[in-house]
PAGUZA-659970 format. One record per atom (N, C-alpha, C): atom name; z, y, x; residue in three letters. Coordinates in nm, 4 decimals. Atoms other than C-alpha are relative to their C-alpha. Example, Ala and Ser with C-alpha at 12.3 -4.5 7.8 and 13.67 -1.06 7.14 Angstrom:
% PAGUZA-659970
atom/c3/c2/c1/res
N/0.0000/-0.1190/0.0890/ala
CA/0.7800/-0.4500/1.2300/ala
C/0.0000/0.1200/0.0900/ala
N/-0.0060/-0.1190/-0.0820/ser
CA/0.7140/-0.1060/1.3670/ser
C/0.0730/0.1090/-0.0770/ser
% end
This chain:
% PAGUZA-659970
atom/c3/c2/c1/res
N/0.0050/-0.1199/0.0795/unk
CA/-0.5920/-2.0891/0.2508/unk
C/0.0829/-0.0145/-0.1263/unk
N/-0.0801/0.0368/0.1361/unk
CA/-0.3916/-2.2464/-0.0594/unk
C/0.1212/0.0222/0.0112/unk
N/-0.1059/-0.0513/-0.0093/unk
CA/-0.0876/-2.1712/0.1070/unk
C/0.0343/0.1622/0.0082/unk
N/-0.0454/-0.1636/0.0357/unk
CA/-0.0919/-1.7915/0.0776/unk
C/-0.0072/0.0055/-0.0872/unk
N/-0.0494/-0.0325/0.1074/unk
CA/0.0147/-1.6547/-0.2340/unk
C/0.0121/0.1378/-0.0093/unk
N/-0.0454/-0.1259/-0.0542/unk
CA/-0.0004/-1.3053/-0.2523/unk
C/0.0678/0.0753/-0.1594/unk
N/-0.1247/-0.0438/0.1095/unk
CA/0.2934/-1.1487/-0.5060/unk
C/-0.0697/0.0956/-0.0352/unk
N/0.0629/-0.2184/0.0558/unk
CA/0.1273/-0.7629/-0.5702/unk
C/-0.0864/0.0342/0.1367/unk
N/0.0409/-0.1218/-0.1192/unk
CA/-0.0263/-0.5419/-0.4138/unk
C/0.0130/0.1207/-0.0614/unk
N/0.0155/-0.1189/0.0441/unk
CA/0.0228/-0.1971/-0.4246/unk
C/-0.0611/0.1169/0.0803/unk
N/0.1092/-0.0965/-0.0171/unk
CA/-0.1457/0.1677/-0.4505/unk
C/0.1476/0.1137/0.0337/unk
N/-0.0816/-0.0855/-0.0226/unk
CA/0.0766/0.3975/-0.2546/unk
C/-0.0324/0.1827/-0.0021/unk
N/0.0896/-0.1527/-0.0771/unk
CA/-0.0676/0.7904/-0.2661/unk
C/0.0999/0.0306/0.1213/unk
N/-0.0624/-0.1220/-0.1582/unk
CA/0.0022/0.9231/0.1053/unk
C/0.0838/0.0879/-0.0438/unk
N/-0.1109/-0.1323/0.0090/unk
CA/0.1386/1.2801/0.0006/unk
C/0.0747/-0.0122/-0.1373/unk
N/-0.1126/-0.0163/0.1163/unk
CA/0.4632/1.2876/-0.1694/unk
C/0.0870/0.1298/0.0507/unk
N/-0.0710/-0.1100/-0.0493/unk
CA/0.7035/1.5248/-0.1789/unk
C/0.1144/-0.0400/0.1070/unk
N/-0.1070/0.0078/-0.0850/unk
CA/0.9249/1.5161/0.1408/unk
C/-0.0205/-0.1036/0.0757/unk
N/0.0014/0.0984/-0.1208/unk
CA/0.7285/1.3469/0.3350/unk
C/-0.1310/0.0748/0.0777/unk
N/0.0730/-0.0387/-0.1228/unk
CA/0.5644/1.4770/0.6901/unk
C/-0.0994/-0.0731/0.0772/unk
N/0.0487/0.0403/-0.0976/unk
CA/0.3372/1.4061/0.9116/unk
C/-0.0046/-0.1184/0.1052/unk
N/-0.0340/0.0735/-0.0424/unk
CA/0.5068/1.1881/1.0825/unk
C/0.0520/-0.0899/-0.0809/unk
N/-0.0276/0.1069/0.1432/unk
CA/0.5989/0.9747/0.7813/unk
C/-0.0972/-0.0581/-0.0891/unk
N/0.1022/0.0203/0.0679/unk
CA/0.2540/0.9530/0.6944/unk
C/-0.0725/-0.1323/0.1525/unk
N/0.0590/0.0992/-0.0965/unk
CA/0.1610/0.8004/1.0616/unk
C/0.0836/-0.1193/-0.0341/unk
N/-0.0979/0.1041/0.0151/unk
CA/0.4682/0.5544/0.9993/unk
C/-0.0526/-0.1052/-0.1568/unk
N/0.0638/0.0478/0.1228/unk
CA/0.3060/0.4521/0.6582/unk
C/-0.1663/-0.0763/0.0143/unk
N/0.1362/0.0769/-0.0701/unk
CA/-0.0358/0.3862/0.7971/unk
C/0.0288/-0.1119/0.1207/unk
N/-0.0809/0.1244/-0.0654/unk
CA/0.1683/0.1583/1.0509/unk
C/0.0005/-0.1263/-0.0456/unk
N/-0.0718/0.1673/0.1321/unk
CA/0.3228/-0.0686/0.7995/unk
C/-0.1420/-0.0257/-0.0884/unk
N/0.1094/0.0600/0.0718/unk
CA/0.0102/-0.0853/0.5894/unk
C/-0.1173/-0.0509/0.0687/unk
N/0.1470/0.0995/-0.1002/unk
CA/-0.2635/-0.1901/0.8922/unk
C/0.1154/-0.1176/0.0061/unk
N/-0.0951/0.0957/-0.0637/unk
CA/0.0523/-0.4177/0.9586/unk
C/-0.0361/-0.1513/-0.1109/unk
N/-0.0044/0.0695/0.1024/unk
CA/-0.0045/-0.5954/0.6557/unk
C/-0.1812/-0.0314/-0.0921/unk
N/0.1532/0.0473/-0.0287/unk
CA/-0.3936/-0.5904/0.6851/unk
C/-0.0730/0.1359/-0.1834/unk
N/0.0808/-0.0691/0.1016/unk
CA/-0.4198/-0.2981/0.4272/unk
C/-0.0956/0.1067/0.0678/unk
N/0.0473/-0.0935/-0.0709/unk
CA/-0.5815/0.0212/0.4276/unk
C/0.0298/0.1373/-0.0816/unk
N/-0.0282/-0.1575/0.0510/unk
CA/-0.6018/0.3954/0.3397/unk
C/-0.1522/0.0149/-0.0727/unk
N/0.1377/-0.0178/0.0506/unk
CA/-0.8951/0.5310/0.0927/unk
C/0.0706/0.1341/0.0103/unk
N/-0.0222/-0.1070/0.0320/unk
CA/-0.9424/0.8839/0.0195/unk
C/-0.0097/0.1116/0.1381/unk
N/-0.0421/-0.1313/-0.1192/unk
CA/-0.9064/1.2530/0.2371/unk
C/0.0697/0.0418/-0.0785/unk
N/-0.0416/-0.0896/0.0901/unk
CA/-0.6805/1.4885/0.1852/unk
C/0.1673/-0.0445/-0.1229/unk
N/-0.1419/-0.0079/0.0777/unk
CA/-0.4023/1.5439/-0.0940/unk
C/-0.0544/-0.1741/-0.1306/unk
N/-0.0078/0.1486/0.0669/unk
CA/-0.5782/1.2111/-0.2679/unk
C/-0.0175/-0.1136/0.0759/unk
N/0.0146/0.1788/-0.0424/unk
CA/-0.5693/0.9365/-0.0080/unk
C/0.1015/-0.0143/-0.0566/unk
N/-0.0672/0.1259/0.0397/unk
CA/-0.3804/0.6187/-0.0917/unk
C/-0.0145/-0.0836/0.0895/unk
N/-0.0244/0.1277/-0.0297/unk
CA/-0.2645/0.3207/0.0251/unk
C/-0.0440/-0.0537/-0.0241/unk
N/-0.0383/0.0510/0.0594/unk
CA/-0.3823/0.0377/-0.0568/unk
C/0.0489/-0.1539/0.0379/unk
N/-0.0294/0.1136/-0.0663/unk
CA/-0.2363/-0.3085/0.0521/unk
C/0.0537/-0.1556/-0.0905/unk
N/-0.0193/0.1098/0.0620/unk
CA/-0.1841/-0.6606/-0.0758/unk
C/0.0977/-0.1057/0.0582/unk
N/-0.1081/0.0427/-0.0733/unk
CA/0.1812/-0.8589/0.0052/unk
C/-0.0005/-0.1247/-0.0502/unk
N/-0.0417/0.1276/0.0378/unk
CA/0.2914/-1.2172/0.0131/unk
C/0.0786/0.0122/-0.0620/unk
N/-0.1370/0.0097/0.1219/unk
CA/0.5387/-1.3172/-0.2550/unk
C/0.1075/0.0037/0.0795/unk
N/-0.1296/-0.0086/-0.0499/unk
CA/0.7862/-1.3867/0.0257/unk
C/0.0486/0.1262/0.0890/unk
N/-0.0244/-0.1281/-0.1279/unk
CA/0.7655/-1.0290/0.1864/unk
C/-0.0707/0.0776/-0.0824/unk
N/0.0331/-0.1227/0.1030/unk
CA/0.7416/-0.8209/-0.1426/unk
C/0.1181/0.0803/0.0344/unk
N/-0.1414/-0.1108/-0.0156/unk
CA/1.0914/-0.7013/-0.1100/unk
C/-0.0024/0.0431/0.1426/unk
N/0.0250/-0.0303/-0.1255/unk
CA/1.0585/-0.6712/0.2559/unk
C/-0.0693/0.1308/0.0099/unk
N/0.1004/-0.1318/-0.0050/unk
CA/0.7715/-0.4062/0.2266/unk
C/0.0203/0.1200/-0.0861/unk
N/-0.0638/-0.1153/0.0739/unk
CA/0.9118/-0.2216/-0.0531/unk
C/0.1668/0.0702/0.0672/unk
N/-0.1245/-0.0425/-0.0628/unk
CA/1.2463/-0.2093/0.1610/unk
C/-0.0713/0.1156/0.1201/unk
N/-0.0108/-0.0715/-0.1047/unk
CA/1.0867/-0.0563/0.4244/unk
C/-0.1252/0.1099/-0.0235/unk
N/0.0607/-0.1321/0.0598/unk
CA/0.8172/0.1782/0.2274/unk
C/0.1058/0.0920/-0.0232/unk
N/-0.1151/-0.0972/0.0801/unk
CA/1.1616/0.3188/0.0774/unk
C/0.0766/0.0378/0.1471/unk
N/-0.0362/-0.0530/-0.1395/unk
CA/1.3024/0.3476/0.4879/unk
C/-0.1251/0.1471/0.0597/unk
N/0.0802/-0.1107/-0.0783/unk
CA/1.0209/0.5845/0.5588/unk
C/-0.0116/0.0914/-0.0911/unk
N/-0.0116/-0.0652/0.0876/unk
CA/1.0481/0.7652/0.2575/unk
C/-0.0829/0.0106/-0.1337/unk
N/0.1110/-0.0073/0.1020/unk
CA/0.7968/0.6552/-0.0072/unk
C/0.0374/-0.1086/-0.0864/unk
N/-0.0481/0.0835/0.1349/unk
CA/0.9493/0.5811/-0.3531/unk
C/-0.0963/0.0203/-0.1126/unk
N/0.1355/0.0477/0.0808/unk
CA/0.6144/0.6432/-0.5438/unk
C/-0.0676/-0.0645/0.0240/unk
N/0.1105/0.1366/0.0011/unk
CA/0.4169/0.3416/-0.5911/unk
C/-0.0176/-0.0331/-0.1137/unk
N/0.0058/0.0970/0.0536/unk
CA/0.2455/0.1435/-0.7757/unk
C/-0.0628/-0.0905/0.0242/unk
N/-0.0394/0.1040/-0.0893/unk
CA/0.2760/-0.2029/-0.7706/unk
C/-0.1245/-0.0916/-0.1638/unk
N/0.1139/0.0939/0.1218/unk
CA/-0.0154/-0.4756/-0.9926/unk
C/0.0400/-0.1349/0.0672/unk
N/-0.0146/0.1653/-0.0023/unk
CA/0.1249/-0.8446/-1.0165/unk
C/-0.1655/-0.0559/0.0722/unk
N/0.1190/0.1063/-0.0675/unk
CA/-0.0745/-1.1440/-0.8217/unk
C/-0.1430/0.1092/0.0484/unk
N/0.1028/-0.0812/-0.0858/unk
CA/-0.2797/-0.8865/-0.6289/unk
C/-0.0653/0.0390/-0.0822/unk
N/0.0935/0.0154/0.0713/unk
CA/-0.4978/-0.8084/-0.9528/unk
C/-0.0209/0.2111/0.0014/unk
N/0.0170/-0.0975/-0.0399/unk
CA/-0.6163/-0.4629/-0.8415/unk
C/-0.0957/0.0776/-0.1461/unk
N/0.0439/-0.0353/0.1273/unk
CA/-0.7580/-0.2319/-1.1605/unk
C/-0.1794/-0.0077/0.0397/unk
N/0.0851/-0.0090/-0.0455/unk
CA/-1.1428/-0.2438/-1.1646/unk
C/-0.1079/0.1345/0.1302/unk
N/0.0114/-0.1111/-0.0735/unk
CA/-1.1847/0.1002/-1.0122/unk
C/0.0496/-0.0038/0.1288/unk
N/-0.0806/0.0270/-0.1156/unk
CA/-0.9456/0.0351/-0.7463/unk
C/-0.0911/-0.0966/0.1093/unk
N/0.0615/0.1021/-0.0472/unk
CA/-1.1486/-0.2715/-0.6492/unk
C/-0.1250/0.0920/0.0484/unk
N/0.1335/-0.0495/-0.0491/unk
CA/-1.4901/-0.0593/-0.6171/unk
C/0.0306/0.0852/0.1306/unk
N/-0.0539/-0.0405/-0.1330/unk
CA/-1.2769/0.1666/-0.3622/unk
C/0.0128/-0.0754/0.1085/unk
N/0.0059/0.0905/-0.0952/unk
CA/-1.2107/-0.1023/-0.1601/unk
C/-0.1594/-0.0628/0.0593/unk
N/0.1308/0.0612/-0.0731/unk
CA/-1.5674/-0.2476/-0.1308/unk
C/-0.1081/0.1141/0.1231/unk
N/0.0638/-0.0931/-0.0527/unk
CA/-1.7045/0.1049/-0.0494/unk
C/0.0495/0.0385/0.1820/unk
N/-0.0288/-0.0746/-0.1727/unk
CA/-1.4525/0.2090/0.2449/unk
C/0.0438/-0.1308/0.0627/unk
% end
């Protein structure tokens, strides 16, 4: 377990502008891919997922291929306390 390292994690909201349906299944893809998940219904789910240091740029390369350039991103996985209670609940 001492060898993972995890660089960020970030809180993506689902709906942005100019992105479909099908850009939203492609987003829930890449984030089970990476052992995250989705909170929320509606116009406030989110992302939220936690990346290795060596496959930060990797995941932000290919969030920005499917069309999702809003994020945000919290050094060494350190998720805000609120954020964290989301996660325990769903």
């Amino acid at each position: 377990m001492s060898e993972i390292s995890f660089g960020s994690s970030y809180k993506i909201p689902v709906s942005q502008w100019g992105i479909n349906n099908t850009k939203k299944i492609q987003l829930k893809s890449l984030v089970s891919s990476y052992a995250g998940k989705i909170c929320g219904k509606g116009q406030d789910s989110f992302a939220l997922v936690s990346v290795q240091d060596k496959k930060d740029m990797g995941f932000i390369r290919k969030l920005r291929k499917i069309g999702y350039f809003q994020f945000e991103m919290f050094e060494n996985s350190e998720f805000p306390q609120n954020l964290k209670n989301l996660l325990q609940i769903h």
